[in-house]
PyMOL Python script that loads the backbone (N, CA, C, O; Angstrom):
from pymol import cmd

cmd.read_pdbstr("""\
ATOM      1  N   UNK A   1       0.821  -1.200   0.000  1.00  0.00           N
ATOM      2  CA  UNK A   1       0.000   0.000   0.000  1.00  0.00           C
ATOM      3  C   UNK A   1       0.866   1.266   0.000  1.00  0.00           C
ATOM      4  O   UNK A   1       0.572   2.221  -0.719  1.00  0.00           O
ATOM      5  N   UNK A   2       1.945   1.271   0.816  1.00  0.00           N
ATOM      6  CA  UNK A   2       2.769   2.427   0.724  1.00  0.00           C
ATOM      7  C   UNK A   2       3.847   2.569  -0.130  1.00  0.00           C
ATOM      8  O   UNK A   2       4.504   3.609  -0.178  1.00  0.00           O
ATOM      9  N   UNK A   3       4.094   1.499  -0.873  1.00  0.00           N
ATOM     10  CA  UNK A   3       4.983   1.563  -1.915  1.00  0.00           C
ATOM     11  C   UNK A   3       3.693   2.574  -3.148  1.00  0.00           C
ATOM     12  O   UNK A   3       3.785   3.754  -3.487  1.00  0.00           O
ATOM     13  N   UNK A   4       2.714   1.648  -3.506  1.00  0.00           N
ATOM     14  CA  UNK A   4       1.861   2.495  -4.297  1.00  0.00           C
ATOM     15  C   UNK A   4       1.513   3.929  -4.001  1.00  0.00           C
ATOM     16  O   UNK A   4       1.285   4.809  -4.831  1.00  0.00           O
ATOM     17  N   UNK A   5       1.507   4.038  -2.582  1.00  0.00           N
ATOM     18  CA  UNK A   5       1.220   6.014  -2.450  1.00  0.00           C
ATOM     19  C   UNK A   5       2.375   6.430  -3.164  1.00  0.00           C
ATOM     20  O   UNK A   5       2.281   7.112  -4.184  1.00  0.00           O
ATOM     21  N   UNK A   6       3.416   6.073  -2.707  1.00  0.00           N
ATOM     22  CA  UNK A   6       5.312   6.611  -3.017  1.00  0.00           C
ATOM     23  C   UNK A   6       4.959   6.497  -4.494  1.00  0.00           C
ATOM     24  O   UNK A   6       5.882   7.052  -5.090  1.00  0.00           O
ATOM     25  N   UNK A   7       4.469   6.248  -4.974  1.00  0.00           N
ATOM     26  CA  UNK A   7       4.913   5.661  -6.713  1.00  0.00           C
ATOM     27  C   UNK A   7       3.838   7.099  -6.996  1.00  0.00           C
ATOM     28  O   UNK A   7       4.282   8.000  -7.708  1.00  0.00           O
ATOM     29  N   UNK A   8       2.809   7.191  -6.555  1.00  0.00           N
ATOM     30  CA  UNK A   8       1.598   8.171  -7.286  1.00  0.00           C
ATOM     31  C   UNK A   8       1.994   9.591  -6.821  1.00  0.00           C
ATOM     32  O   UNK A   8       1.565  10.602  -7.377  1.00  0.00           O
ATOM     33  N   UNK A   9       3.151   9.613  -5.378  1.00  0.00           N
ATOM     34  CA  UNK A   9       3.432  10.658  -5.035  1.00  0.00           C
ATOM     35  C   UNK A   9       4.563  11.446  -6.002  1.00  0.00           C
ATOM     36  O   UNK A   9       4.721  12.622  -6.331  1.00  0.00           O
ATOM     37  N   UNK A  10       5.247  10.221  -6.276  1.00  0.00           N
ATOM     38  CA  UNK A  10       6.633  10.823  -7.308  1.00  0.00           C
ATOM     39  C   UNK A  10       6.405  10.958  -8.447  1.00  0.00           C
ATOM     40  O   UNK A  10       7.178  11.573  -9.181  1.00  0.00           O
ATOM     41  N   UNK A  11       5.006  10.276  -8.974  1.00  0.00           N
ATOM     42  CA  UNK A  11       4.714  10.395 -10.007  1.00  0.00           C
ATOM     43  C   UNK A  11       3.661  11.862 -10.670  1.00  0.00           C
ATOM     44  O   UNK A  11       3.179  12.188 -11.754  1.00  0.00           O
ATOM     45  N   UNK A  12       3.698  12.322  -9.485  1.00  0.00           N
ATOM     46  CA  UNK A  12       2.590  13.650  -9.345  1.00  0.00           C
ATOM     47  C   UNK A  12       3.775  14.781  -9.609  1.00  0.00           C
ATOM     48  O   UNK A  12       3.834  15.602 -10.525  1.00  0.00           O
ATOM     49  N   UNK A  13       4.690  14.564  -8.525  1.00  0.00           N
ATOM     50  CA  UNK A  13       6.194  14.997  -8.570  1.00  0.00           C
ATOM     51  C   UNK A  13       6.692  15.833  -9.919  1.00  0.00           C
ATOM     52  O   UNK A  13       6.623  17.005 -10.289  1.00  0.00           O
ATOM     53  N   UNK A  14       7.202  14.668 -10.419  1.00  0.00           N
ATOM     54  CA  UNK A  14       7.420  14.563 -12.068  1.00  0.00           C
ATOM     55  C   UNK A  14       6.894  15.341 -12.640  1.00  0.00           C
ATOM     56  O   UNK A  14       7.565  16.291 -13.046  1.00  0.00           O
ATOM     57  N   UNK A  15       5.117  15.273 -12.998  1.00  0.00           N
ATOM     58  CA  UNK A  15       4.731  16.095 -13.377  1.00  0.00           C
ATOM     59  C   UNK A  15       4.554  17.568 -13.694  1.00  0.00           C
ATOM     60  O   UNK A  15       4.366  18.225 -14.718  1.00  0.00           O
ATOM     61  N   UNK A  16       4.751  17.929 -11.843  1.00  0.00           N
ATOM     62  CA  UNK A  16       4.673  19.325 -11.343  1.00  0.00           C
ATOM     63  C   UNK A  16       5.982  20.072 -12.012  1.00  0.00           C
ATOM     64  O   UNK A  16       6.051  21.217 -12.458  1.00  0.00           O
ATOM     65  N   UNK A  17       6.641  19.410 -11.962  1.00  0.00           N
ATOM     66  CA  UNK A  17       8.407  19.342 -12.172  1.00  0.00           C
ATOM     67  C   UNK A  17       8.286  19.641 -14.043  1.00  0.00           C
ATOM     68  O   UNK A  17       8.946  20.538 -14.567  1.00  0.00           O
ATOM     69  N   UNK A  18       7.619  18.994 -14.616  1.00  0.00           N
ATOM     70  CA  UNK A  18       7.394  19.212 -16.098  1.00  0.00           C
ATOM     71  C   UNK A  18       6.650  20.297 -16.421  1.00  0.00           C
ATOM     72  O   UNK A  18       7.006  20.915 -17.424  1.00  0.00           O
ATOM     73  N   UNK A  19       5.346  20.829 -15.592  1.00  0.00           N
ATOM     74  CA  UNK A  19       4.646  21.961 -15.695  1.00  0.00           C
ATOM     75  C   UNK A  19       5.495  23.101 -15.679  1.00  0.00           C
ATOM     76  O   UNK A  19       5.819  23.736 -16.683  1.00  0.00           O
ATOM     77  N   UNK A  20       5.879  23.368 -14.396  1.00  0.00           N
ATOM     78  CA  UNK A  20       7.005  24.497 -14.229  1.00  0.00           C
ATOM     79  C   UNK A  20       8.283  24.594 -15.176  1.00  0.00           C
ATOM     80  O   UNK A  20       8.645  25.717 -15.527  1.00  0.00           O
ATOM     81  N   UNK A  21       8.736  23.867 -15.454  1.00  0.00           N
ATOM     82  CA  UNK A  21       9.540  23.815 -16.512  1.00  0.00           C
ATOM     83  C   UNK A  21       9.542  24.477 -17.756  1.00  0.00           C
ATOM     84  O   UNK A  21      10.401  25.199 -18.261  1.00  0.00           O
ATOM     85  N   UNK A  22       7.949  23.952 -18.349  1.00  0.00           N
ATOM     86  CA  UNK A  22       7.538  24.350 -19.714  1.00  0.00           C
ATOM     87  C   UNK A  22       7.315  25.786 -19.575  1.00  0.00           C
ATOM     88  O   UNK A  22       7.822  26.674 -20.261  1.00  0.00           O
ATOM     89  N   UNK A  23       6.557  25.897 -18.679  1.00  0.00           N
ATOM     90  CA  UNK A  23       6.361  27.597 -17.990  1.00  0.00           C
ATOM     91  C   UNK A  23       7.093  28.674 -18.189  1.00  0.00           C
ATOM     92  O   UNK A  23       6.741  29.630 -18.880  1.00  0.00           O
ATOM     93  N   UNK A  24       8.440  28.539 -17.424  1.00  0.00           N
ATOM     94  CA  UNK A  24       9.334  29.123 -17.445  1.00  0.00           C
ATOM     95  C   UNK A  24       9.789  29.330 -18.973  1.00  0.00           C
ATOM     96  O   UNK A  24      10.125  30.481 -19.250  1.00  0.00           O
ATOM     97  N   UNK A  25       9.838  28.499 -19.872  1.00  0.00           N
ATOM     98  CA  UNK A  25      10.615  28.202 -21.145  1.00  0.00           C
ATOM     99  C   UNK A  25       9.597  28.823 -21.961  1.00  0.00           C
ATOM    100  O   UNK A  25      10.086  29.185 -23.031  1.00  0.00           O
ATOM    101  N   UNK A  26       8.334  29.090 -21.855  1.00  0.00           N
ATOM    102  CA  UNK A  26       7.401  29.406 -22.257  1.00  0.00           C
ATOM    103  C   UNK A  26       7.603  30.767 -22.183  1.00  0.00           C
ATOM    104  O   UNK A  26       7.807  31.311 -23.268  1.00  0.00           O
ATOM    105  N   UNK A  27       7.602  31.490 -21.173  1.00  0.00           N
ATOM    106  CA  UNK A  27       8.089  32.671 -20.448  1.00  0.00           C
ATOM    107  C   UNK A  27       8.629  33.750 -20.913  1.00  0.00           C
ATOM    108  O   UNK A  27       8.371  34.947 -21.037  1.00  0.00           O
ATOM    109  N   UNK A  28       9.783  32.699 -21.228  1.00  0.00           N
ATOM    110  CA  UNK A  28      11.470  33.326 -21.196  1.00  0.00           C
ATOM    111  C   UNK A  28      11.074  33.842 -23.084  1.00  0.00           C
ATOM    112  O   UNK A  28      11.403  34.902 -23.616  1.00  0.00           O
ATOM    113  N   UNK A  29      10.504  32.990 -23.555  1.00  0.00           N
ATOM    114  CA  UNK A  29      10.519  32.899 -25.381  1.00  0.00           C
ATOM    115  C   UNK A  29       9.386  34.061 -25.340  1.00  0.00           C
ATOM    116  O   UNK A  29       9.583  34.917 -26.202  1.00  0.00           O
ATOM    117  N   UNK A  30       8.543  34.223 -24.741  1.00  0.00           N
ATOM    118  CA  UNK A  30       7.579  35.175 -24.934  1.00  0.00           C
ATOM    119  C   UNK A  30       7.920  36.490 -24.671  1.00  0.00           C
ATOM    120  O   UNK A  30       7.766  37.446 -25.431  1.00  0.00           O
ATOM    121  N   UNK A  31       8.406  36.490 -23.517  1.00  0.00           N
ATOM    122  CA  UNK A  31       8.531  37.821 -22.902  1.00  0.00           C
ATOM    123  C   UNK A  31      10.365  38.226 -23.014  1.00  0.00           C
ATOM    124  O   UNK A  31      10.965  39.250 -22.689  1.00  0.00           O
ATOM    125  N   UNK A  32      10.653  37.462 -23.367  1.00  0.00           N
ATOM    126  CA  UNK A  32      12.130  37.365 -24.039  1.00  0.00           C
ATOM    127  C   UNK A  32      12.826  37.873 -22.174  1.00  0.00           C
ATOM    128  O   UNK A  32      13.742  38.695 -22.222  1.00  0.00           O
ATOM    129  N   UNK A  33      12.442  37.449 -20.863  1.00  0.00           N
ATOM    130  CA  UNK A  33      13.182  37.671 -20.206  1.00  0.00           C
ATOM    131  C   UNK A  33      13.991  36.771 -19.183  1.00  0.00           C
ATOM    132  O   UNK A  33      13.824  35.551 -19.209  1.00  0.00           O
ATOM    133  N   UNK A  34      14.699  37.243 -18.457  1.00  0.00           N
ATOM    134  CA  UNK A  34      16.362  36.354 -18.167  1.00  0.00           C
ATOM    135  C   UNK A  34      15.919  36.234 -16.522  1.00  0.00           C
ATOM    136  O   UNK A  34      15.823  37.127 -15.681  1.00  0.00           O
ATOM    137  N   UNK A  35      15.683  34.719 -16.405  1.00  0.00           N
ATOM    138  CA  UNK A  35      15.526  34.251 -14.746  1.00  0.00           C
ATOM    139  C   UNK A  35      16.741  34.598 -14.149  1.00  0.00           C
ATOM    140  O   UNK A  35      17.789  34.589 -14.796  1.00  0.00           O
ATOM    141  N   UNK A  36      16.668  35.003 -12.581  1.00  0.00           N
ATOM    142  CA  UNK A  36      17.446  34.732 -12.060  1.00  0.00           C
ATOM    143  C   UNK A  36      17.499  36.253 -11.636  1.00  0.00           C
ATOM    144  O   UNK A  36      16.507  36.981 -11.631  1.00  0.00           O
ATOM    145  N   UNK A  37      19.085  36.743 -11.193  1.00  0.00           N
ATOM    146  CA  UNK A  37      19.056  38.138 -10.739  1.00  0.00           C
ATOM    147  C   UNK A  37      19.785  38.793 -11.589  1.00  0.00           C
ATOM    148  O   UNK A  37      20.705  38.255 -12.205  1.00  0.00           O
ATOM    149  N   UNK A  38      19.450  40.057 -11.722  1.00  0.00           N
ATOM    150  CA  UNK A  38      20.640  40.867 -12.855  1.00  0.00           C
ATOM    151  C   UNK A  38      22.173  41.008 -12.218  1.00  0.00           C
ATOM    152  O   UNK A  38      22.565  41.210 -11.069  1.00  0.00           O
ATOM    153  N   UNK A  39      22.785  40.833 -13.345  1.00  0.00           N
ATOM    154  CA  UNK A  39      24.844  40.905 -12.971  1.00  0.00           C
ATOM    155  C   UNK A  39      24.763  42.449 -13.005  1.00  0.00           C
ATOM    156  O   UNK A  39      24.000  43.319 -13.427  1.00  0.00           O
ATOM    157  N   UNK A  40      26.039  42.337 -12.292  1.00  0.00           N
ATOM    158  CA  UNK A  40      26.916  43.773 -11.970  1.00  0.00           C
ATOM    159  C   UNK A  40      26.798  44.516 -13.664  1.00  0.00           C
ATOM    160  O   UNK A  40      26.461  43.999 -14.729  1.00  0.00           O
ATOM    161  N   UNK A  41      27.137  45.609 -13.405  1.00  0.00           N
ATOM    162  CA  UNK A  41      27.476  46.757 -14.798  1.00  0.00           C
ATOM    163  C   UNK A  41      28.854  46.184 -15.416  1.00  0.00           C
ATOM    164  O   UNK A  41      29.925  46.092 -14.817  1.00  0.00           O
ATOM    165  N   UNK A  42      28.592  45.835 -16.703  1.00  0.00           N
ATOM    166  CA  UNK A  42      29.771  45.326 -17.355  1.00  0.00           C
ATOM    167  C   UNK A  42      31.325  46.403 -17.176  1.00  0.00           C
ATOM    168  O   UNK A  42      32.487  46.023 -17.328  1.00  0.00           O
ATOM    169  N   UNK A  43      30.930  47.539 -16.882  1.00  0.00           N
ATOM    170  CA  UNK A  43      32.012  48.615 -16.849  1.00  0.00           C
ATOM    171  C   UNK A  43      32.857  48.149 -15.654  1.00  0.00           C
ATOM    172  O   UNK A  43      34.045  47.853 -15.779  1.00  0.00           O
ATOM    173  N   UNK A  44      32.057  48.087 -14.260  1.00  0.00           N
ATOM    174  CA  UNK A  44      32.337  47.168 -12.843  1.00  0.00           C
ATOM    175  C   UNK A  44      33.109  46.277 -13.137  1.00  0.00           C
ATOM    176  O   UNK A  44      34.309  46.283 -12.862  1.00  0.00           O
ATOM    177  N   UNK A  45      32.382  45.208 -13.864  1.00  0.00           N
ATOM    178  CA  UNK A  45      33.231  43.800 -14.045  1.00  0.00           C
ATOM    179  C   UNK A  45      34.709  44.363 -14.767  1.00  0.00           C
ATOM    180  O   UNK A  45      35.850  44.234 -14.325  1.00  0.00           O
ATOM    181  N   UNK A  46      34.478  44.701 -15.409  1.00  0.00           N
ATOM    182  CA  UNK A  46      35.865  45.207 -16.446  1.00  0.00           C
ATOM    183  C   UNK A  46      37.108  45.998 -15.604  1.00  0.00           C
ATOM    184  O   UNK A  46      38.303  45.794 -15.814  1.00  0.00           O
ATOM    185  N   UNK A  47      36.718  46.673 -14.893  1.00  0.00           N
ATOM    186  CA  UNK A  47      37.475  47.768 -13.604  1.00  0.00           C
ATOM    187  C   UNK A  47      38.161  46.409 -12.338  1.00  0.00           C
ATOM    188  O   UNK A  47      39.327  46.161 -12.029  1.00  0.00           O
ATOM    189  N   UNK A  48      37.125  45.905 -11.966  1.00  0.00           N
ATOM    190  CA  UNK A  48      37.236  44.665 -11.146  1.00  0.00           C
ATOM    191  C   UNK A  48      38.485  43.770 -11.717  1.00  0.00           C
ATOM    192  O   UNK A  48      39.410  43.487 -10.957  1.00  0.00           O
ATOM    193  N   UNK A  49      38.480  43.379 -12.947  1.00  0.00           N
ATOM    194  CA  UNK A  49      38.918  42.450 -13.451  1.00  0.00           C
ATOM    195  C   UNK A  49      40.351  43.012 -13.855  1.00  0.00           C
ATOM    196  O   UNK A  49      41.385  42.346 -13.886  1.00  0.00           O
ATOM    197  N   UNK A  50      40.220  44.356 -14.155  1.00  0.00           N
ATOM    198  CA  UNK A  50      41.985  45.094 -14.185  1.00  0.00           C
ATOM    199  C   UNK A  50      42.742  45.362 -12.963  1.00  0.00           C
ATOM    200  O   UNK A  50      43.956  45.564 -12.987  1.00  0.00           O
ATOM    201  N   UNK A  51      42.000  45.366 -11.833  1.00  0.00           N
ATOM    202  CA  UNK A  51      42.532  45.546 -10.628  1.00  0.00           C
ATOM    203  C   UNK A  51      42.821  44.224  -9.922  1.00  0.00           C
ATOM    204  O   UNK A  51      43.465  44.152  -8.876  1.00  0.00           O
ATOM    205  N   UNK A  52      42.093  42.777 -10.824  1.00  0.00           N
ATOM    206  CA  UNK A  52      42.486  41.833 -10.126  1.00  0.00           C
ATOM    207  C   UNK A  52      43.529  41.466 -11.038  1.00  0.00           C
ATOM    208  O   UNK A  52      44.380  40.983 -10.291  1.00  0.00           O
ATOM    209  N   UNK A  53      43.920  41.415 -12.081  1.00  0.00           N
ATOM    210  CA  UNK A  53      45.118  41.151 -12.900  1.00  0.00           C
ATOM    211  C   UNK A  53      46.216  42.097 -12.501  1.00  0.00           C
ATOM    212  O   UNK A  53      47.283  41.577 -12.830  1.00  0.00           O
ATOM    213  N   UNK A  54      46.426  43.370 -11.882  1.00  0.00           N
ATOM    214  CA  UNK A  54      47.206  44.234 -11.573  1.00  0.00           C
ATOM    215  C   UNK A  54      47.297  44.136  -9.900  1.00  0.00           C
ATOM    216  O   UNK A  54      47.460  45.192  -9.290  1.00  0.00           O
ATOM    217  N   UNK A  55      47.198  42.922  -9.179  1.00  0.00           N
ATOM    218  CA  UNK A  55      46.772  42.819  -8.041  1.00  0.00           C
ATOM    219  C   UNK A  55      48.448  42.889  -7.018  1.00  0.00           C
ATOM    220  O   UNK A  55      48.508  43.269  -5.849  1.00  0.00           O
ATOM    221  N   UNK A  56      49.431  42.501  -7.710  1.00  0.00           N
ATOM    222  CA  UNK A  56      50.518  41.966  -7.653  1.00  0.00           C
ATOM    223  C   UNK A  56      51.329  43.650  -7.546  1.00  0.00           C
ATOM    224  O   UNK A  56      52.212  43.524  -6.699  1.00  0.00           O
ATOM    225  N   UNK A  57      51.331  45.105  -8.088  1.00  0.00           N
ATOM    226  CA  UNK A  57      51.720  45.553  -8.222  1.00  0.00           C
ATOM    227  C   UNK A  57      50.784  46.559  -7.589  1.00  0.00           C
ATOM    228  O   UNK A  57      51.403  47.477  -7.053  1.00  0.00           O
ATOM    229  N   UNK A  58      49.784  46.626  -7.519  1.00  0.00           N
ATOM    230  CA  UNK A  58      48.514  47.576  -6.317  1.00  0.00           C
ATOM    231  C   UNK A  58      48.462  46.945  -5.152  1.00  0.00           C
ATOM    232  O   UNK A  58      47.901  47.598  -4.273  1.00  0.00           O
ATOM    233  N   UNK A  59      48.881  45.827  -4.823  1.00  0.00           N
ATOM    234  CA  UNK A  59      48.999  45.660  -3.560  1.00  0.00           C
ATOM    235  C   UNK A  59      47.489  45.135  -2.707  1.00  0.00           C
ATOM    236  O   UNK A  59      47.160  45.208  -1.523  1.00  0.00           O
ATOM    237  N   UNK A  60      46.785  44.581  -3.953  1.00  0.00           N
ATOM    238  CA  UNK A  60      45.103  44.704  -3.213  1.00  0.00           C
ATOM    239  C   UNK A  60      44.600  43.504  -3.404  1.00  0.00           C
ATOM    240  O   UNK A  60      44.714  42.991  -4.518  1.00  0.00           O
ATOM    241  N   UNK A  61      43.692  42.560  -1.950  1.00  0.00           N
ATOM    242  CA  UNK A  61      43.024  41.595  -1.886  1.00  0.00           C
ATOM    243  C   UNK A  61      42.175  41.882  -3.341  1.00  0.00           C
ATOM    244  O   UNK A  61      41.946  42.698  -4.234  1.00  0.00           O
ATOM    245  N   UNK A  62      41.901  40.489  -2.803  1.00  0.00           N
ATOM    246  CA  UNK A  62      40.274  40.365  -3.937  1.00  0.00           C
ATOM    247  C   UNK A  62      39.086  40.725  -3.057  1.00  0.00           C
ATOM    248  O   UNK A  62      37.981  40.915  -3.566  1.00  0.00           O
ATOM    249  N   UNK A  63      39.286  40.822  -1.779  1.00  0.00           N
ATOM    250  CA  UNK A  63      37.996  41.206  -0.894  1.00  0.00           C
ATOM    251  C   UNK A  63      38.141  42.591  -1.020  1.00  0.00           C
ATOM    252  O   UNK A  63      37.058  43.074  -1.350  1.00  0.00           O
ATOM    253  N   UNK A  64      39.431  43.839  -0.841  1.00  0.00           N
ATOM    254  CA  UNK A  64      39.412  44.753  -0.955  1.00  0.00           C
ATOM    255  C   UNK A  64      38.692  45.348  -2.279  1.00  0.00           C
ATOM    256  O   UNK A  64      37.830  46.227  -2.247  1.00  0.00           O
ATOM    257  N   UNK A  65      39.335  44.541  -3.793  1.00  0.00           N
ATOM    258  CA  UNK A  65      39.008  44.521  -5.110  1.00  0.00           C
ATOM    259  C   UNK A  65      37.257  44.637  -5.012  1.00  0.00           C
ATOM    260  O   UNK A  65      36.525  45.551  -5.391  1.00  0.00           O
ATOM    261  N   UNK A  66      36.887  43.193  -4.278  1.00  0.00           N
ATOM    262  CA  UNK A  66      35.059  43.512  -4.229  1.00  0.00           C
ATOM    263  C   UNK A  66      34.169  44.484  -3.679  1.00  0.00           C
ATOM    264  O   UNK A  66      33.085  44.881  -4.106  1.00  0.00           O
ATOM    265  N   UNK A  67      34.942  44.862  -2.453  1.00  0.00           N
ATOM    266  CA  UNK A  67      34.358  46.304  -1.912  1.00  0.00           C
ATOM    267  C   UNK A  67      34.156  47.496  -2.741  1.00  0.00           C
ATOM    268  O   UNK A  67      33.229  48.306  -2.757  1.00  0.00           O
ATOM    269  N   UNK A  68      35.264  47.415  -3.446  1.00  0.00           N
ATOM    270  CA  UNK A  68      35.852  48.383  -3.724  1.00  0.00           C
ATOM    271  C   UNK A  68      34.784  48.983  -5.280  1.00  0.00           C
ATOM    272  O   UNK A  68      34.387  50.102  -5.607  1.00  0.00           O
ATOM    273  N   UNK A  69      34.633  47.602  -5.916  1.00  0.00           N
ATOM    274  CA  UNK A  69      34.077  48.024  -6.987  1.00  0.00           C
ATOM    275  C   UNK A  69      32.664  47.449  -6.798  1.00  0.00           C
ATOM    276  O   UNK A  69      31.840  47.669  -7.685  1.00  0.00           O
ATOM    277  N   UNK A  70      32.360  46.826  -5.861  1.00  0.00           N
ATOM    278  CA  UNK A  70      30.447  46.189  -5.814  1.00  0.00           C
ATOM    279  C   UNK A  70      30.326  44.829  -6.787  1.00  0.00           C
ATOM    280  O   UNK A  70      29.297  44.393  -7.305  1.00  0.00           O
ATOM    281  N   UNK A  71      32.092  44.126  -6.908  1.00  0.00           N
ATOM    282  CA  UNK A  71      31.433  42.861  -8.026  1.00  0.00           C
ATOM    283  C   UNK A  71      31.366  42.013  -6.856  1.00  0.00           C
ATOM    284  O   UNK A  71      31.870  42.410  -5.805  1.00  0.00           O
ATOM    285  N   UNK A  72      30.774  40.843  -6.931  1.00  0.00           N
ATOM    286  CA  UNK A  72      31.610  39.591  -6.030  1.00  0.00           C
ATOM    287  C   UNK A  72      32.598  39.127  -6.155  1.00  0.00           C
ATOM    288  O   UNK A  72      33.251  39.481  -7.136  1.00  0.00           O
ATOM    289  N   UNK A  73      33.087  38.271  -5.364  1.00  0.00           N
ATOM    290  CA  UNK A  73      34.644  38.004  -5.893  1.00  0.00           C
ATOM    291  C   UNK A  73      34.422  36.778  -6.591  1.00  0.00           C
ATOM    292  O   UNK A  73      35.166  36.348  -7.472  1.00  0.00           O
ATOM    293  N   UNK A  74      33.271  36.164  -6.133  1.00  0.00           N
ATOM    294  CA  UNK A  74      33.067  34.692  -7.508  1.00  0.00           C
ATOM    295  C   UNK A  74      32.479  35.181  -8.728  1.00  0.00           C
ATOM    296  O   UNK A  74      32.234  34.514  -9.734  1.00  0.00           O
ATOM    297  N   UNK A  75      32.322  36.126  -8.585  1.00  0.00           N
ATOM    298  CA  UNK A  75      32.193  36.783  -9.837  1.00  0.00           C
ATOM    299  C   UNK A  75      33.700  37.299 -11.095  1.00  0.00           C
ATOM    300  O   UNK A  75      33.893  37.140 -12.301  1.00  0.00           O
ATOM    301  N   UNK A  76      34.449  37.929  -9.992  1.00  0.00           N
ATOM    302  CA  UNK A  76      35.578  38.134 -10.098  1.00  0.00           C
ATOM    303  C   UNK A  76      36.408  37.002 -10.171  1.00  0.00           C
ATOM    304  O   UNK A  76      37.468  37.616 -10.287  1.00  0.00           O
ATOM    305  N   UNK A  77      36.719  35.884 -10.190  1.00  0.00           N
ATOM    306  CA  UNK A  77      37.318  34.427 -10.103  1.00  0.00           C
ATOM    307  C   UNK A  77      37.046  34.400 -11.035  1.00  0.00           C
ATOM    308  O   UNK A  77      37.912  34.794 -11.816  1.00  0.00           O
ATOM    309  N   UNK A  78      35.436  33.844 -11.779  1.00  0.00           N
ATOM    310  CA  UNK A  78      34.941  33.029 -12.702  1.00  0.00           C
ATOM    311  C   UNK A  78      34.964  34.514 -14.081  1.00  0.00           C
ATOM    312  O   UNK A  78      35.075  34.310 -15.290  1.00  0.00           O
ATOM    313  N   UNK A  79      34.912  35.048 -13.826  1.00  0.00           N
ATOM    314  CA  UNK A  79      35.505  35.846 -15.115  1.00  0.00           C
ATOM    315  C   UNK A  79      36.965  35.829 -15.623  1.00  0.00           C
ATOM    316  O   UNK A  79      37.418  35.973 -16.759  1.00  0.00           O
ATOM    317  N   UNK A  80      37.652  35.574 -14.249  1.00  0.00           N
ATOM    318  CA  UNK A  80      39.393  35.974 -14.495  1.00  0.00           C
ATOM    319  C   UNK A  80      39.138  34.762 -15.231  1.00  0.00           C
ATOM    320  O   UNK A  80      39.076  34.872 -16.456  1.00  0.00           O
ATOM    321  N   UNK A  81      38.993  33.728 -14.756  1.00  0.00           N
ATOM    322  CA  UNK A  81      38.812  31.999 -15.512  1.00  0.00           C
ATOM    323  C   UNK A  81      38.819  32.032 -17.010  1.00  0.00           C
ATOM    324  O   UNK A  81      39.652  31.901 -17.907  1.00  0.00           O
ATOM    325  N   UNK A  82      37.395  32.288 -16.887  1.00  0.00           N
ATOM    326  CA  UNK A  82      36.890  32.624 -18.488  1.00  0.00           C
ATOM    327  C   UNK A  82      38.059  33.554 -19.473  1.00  0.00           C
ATOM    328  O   UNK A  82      38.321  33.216 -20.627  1.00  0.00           O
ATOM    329  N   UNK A  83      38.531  34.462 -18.965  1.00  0.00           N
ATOM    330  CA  UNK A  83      39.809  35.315 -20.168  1.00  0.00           C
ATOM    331  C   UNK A  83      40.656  34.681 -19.506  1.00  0.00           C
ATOM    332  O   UNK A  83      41.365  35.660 -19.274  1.00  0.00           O
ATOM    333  N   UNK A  84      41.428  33.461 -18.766  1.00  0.00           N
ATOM    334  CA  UNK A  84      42.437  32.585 -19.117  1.00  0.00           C
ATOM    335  C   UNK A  84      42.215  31.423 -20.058  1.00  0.00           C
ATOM    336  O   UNK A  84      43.191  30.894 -20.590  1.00  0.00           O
ATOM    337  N   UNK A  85      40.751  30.911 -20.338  1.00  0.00           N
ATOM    338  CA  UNK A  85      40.465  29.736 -21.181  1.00  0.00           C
ATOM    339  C   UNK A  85      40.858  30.382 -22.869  1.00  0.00           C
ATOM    340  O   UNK A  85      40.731  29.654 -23.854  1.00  0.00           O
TER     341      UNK A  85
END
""", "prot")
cmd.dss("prot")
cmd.show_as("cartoon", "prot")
cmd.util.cbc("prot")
cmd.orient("prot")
């Protein structure tokens, strides 16, 4: 008996899980807009990202670097990343 609830429960699951999905995708194509939260000002990232490559000769954390300009610093990481690939 409780294996069958578990089966109709996950199987309801699934579903809900497929509704929301299409939704969103539905959404995004209609209203042409971007889940999630908006990124920093590309100018920021760019300032951020010269002060973390020049870090060695300014003398400055990456926590100082994030204060300093309002990026995050995993923001700041995963960009430096990206222009080393």
């Amino acid at each position: 008996m409780f294996t069958m609830l578990g089966a109709i429960a996950e199987f309801e699951r699934d579903l809900i899980k497929d509704r929301t999905t299409e939704g969103r995708e539905k959404g995004q194509k209609l209203k042409e807009l971007h889940m999630g939260r908006k990124g920093k000002d590309e100018k920021d990232v760019k300032k951020a990202l010269k002060l973390f490559q020049e870090r060695e000769s300014n003398g400055l954390s990456v926590n100082e670097i994030a204060k300093m300009t309002g990026v995050p610093r995993s923001t700041i990481y995963a960009k430096a990343k990206e222009t080393r690939l």
